[in-house]
PDB file with one MODEL, atoms N, CA, C and O in Angstrom:
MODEL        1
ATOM      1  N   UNK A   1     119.386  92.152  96.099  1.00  0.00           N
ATOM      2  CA  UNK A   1     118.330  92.739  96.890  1.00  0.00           C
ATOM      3  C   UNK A   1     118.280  91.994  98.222  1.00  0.00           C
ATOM      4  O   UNK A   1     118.617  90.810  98.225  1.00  0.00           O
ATOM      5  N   UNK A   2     117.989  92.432  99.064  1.00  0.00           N
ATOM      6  CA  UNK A   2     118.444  92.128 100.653  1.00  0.00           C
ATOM      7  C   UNK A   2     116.576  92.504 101.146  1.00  0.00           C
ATOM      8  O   UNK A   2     116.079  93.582 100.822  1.00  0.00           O
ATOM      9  N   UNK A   3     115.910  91.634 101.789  1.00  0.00           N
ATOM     10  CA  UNK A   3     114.557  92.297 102.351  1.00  0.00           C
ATOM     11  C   UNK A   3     114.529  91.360 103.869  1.00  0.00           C
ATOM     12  O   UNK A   3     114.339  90.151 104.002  1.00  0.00           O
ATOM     13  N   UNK A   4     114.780  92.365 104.875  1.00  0.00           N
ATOM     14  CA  UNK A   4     114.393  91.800 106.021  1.00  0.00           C
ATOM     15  C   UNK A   4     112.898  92.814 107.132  1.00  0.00           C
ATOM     16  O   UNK A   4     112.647  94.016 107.219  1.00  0.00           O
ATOM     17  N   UNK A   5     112.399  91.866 107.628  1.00  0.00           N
ATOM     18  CA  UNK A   5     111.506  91.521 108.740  1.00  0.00           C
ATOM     19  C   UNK A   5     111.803  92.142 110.189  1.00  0.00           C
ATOM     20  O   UNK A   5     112.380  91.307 110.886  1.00  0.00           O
ATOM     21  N   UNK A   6     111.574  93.389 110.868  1.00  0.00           N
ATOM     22  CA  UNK A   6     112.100  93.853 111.882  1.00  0.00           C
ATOM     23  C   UNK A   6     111.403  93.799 112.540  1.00  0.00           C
ATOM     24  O   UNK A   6     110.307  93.883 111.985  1.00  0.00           O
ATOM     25  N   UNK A   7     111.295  93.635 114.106  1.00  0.00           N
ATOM     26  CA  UNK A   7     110.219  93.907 114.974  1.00  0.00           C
ATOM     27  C   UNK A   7     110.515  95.272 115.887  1.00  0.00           C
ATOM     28  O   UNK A   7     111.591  95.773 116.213  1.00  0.00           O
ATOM     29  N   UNK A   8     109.532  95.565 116.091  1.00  0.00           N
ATOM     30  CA  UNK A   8     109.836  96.762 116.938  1.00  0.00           C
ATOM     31  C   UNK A   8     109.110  96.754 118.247  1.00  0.00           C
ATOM     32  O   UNK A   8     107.970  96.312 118.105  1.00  0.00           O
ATOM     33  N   UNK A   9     109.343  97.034 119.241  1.00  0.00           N
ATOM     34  CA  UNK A   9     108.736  96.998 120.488  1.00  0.00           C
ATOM     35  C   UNK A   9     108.842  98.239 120.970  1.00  0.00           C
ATOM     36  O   UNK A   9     109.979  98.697 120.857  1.00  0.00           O
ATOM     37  N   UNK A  10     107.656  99.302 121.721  1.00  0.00           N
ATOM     38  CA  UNK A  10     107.884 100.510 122.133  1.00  0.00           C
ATOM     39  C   UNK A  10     107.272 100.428 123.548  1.00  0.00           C
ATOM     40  O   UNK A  10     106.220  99.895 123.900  1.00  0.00           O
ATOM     41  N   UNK A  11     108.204 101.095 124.274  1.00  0.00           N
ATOM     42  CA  UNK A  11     107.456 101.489 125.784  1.00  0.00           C
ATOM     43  C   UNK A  11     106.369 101.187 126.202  1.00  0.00           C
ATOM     44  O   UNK A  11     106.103 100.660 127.283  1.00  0.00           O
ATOM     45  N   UNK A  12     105.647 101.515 125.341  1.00  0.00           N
ATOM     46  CA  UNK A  12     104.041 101.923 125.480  1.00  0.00           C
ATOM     47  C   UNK A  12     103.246 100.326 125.288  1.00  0.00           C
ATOM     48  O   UNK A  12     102.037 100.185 125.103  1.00  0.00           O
ATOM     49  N   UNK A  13     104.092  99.393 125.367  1.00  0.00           N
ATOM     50  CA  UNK A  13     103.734  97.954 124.596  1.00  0.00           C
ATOM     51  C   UNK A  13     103.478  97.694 123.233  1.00  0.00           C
ATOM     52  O   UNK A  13     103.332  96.555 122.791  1.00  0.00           O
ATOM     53  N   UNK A  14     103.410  98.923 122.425  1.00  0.00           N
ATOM     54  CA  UNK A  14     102.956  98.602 121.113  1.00  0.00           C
ATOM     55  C   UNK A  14     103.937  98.076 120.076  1.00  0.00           C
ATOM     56  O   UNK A  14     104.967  98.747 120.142  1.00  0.00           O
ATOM     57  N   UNK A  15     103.989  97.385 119.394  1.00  0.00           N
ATOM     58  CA  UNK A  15     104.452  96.434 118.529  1.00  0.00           C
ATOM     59  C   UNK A  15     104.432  96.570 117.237  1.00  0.00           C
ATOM     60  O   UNK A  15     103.289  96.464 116.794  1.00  0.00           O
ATOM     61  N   UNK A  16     105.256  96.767 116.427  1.00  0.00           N
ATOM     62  CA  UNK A  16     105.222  96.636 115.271  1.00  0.00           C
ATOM     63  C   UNK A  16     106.162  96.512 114.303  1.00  0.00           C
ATOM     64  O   UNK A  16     107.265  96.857 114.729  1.00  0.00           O
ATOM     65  N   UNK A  17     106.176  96.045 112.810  1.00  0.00           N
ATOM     66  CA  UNK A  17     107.687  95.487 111.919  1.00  0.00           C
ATOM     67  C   UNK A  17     107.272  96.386 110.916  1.00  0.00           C
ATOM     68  O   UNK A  17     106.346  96.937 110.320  1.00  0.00           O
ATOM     69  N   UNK A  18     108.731  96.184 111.101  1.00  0.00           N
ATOM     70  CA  UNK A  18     109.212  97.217 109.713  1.00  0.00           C
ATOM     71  C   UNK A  18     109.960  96.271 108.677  1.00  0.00           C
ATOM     72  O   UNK A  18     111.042  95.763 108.970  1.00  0.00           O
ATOM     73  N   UNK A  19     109.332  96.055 107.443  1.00  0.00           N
ATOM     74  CA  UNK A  19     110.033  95.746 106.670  1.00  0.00           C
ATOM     75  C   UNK A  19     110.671  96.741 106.010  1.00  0.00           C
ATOM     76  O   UNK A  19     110.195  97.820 105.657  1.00  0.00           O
ATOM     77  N   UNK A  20     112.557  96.038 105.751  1.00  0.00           N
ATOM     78  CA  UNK A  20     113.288  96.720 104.785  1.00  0.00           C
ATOM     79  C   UNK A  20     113.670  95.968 103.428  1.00  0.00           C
ATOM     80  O   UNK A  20     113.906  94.787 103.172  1.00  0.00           O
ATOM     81  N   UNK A  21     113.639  97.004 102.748  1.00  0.00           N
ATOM     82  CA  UNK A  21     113.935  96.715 101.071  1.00  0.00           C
ATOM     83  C   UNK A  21     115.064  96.921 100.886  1.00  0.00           C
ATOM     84  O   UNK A  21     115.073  98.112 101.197  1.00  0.00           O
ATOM     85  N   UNK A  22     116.532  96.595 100.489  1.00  0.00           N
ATOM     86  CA  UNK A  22     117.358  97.261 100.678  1.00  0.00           C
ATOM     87  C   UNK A  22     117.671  96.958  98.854  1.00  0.00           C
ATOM     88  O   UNK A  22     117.040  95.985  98.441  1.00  0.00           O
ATOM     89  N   UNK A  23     118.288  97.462  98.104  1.00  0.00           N
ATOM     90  CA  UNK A  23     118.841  97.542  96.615  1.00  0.00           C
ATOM     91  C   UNK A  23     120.378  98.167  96.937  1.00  0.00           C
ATOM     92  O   UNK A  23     120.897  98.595  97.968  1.00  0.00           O
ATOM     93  N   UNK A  24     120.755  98.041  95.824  1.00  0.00           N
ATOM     94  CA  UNK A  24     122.016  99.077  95.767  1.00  0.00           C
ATOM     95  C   UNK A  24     121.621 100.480  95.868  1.00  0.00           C
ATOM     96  O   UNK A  24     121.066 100.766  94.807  1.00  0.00           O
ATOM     97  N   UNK A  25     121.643 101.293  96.503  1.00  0.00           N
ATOM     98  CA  UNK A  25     121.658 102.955  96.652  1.00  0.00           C
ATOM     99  C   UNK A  25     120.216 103.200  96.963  1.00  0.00           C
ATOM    100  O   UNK A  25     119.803 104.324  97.247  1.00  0.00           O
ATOM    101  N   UNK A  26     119.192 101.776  96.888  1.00  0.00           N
ATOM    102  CA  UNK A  26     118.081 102.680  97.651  1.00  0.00           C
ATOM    103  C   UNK A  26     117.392 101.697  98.673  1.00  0.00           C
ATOM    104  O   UNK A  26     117.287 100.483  98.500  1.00  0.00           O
ATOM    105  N   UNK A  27     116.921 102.435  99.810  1.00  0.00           N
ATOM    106  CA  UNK A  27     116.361 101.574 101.034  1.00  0.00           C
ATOM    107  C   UNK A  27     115.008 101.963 101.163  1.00  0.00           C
ATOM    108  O   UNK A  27     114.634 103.108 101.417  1.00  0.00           O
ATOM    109  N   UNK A  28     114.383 101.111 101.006  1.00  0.00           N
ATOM    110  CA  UNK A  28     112.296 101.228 101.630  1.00  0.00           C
ATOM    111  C   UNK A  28     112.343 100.455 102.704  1.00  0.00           C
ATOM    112  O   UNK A  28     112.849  99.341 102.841  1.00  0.00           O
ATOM    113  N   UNK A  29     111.600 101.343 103.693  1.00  0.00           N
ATOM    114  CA  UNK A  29     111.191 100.947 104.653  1.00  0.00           C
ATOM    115  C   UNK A  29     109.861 101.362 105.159  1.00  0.00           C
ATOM    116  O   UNK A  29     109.694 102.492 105.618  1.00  0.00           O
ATOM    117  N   UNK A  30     108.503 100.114 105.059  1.00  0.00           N
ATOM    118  CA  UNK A  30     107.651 100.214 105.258  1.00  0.00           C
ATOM    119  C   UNK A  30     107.153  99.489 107.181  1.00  0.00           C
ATOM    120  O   UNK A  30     107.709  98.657 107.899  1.00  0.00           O
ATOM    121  N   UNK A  31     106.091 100.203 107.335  1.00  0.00           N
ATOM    122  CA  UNK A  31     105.862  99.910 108.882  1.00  0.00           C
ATOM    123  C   UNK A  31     104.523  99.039 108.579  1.00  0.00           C
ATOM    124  O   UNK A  31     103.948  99.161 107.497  1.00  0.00           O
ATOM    125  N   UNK A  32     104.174  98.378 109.331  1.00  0.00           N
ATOM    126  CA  UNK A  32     103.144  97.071 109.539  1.00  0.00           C
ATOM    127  C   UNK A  32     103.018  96.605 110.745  1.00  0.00           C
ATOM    128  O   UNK A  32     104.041  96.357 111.385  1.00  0.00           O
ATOM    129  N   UNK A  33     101.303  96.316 111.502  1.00  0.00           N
ATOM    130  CA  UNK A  33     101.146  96.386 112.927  1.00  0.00           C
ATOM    131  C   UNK A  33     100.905  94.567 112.076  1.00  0.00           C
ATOM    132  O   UNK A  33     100.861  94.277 110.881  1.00  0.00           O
ATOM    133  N   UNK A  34     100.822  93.878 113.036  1.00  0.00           N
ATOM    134  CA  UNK A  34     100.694  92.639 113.544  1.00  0.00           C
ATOM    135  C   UNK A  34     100.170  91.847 112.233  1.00  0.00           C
ATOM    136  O   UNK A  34     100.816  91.114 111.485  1.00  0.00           O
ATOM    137  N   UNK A  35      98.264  92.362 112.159  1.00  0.00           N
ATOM    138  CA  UNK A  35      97.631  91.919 111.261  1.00  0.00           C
ATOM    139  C   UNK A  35      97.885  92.487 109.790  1.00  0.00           C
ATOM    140  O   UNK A  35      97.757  91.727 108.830  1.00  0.00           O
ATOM    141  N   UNK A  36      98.260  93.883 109.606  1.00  0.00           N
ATOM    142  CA  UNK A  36      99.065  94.111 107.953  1.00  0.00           C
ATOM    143  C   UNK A  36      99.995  92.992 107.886  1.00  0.00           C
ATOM    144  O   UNK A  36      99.794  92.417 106.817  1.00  0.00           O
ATOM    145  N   UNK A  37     100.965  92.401 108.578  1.00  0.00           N
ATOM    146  CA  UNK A  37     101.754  91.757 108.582  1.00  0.00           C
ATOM    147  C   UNK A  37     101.631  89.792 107.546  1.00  0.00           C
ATOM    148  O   UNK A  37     102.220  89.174 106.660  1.00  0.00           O
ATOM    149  N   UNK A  38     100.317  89.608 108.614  1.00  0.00           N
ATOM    150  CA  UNK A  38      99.990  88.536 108.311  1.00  0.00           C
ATOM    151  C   UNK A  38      99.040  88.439 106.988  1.00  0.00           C
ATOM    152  O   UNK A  38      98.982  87.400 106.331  1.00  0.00           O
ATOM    153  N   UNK A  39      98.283  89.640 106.648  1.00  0.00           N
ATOM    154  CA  UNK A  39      97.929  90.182 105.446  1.00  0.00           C
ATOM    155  C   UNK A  39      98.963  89.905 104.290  1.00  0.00           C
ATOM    156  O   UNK A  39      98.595  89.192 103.357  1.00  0.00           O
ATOM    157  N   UNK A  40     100.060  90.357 104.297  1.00  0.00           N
ATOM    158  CA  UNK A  40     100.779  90.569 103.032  1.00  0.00           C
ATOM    159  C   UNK A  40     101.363  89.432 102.983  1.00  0.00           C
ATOM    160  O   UNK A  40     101.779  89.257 101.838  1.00  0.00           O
ATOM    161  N   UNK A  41     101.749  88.032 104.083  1.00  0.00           N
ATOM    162  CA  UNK A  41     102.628  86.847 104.232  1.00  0.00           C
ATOM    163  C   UNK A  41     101.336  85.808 103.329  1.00  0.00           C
ATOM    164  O   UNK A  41     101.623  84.899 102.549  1.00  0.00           O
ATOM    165  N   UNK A  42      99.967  86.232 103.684  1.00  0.00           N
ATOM    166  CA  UNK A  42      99.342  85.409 102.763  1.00  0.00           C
ATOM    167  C   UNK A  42      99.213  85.943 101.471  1.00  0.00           C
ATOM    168  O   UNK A  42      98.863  85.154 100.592  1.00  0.00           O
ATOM    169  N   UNK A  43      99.448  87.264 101.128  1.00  0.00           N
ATOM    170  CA  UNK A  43      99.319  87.769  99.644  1.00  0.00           C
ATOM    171  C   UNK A  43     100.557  87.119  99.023  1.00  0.00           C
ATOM    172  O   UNK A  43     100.331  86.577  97.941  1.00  0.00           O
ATOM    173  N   UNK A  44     101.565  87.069  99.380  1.00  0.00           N
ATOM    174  CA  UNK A  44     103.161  86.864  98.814  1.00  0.00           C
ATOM    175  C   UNK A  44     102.821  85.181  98.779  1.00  0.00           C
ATOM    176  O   UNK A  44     103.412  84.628  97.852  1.00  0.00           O
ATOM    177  N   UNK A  45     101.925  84.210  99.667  1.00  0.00           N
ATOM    178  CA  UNK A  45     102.260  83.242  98.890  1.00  0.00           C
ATOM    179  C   UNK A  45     101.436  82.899  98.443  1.00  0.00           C
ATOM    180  O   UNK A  45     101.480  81.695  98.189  1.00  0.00           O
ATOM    181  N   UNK A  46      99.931  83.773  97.966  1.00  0.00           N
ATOM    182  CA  UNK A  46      99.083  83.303  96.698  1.00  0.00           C
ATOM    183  C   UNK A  46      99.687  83.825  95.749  1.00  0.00           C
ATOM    184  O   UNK A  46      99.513  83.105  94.765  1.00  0.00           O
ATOM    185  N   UNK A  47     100.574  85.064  95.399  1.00  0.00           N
ATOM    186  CA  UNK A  47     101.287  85.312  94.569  1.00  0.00           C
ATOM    187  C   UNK A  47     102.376  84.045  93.706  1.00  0.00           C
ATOM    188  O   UNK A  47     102.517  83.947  92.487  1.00  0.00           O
ATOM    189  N   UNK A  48     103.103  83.094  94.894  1.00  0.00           N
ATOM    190  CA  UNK A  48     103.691  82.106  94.852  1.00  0.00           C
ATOM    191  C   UNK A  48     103.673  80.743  94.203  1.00  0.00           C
ATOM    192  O   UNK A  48     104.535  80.054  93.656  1.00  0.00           O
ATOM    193  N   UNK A  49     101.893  80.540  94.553  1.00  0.00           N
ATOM    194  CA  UNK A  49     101.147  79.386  94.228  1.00  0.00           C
ATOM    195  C   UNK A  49     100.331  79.784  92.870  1.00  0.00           C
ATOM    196  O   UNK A  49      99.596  78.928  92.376  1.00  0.00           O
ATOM    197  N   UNK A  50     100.419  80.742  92.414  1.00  0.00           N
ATOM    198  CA  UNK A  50      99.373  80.868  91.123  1.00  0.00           C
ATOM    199  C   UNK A  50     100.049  80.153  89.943  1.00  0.00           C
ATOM    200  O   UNK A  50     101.277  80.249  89.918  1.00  0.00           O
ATOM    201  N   UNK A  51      99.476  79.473  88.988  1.00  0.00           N
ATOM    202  CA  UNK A  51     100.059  79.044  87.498  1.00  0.00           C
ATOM    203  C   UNK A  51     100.244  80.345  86.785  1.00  0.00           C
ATOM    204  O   UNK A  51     100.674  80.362  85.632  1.00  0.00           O
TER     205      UNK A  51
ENDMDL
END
């Protein structure tokens, strides 16, 4: 499984990442502005830190 962090920059100044999921034969790709971003980086490491 392969998961990378993209940024995107548009004309218009607006900003935003796309994470990709990549597996064998299937790809997710979800979009996330700034603060979803920093949302899910603290969910993934209370996920991390739990017993």
């Amino acid at each position: 499984m392969s998961v990378t962090v993209k940024r995107v920059d548009r004309k218009s100044r607006q900003r935003f990442y796309e994470l990709i999921v990549e597996t064998e034969g299937i790809t997710v790709r979800v979009s996330f502005n700034g603060y979803e971003l920093d949302d899910l980086e603290k969910q993934i490491t209370r996920c991390f830190n739990e017993d």
